[in-house]
C-alpha beads as a LAMMPS data file, in Angstrom:
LAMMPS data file: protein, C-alpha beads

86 atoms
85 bonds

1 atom types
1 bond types

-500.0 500.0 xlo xhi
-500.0 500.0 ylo yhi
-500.0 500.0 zlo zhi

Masses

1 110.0

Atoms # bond

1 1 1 293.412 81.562 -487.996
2 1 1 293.694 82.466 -484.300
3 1 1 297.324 83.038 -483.111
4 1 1 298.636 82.129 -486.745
5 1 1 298.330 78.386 -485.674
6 1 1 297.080 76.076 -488.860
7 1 1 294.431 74.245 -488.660
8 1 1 295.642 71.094 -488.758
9 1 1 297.519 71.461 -485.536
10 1 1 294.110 73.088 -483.802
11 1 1 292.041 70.580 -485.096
12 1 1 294.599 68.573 -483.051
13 1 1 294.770 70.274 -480.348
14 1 1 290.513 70.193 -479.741
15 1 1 290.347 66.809 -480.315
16 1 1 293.184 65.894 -478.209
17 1 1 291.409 68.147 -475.353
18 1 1 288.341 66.221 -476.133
19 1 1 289.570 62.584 -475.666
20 1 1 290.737 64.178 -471.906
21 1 1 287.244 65.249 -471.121
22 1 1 288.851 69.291 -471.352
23 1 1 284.828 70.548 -473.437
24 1 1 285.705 74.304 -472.549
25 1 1 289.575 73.751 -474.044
26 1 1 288.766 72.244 -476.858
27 1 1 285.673 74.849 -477.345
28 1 1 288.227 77.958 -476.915
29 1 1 290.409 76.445 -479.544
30 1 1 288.072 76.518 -482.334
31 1 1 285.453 78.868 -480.901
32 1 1 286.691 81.560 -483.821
33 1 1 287.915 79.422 -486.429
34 1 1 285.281 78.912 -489.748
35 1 1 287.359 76.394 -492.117
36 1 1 285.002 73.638 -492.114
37 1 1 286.507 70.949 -489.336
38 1 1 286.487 73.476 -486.702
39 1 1 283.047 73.942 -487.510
40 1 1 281.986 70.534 -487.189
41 1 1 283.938 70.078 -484.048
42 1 1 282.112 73.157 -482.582
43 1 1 279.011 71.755 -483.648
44 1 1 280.180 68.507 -482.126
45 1 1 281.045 69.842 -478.794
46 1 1 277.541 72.150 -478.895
47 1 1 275.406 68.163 -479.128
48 1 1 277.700 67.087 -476.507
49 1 1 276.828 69.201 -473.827
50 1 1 273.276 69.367 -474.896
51 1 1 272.661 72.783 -477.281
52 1 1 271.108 71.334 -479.767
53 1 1 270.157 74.428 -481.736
54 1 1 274.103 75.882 -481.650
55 1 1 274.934 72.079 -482.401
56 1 1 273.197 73.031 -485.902
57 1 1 274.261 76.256 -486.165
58 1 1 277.588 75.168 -486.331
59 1 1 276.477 72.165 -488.663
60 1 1 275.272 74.320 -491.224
61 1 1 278.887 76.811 -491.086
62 1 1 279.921 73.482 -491.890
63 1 1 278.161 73.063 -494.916
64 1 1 276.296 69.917 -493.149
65 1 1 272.889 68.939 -491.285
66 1 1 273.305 67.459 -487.773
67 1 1 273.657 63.903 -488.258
68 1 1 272.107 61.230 -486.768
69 1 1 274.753 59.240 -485.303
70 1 1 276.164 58.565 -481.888
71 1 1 278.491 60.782 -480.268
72 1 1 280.986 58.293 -480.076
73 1 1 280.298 57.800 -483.948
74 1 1 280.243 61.661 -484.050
75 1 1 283.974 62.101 -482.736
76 1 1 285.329 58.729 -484.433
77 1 1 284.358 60.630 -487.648
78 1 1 285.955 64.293 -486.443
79 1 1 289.034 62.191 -485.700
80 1 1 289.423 60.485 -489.282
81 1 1 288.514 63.650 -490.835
82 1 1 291.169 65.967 -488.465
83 1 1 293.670 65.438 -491.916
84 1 1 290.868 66.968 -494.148
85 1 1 292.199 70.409 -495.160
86 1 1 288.750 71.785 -494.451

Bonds

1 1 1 2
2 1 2 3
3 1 3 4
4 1 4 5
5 1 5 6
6 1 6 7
7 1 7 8
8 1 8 9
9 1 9 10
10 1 10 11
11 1 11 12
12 1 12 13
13 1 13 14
14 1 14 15
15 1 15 16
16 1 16 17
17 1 17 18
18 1 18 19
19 1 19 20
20 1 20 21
21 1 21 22
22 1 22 23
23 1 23 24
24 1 24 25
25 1 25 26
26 1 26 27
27 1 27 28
28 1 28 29
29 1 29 30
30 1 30 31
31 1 31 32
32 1 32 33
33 1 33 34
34 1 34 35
35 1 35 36
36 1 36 37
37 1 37 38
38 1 38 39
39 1 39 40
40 1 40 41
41 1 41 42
42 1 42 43
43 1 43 44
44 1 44 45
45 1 45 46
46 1 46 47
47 1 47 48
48 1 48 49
49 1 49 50
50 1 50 51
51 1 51 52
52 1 52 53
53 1 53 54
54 1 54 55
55 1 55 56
56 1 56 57
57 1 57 58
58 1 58 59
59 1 59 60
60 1 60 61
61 1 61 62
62 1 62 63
63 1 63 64
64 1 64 65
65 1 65 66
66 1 66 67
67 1 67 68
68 1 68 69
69 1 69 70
70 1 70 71
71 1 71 72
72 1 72 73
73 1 73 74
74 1 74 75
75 1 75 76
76 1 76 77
77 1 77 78
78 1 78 79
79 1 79 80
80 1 80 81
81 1 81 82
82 1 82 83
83 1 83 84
84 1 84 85
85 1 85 86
């Protein structure tokens, strides 16, 4: 983990930077982080801005193709999962 933080609280902290439009803080905080949340929330933030092929890059370190679902359905989904243990 980066800084000793666990990954529950990043998880909370990206997604928390997400919701206020902050892409590049909530990129730094799991940028170097491989449990399987961070991934997906890299992955996330990757489809949001438009990289598709990092977007599943970071899908597959998540164990996971890119799905097929909205970004809004893509976050609500990040957000319910942020208590997974990843």
């Amino acid at each position: 983990m980066s800084d000793n933080t666990a990954p529950q609280t990043l998880h909370l902290k990206a997604l928390d930077a997400i919701s206020r439009g902050e892409w590049h803080v909530a990129h730094e905080t799991v940028q170097d982080e491989t449990d399987r949340l961070s991934c997906l929330i890299h992955a996330y933030l990757h489809r949001l801005e438009g990289d598709m092929g990092n977007a599943r890059y970071w899908y597959g370190r998540a164990g996971e193709h890119m799905p097929a679902n909205t970004l809004a359905q893509e976050l609500a989904r990040l957000q319910k999962g942020k208590n997974d243990k990843g």
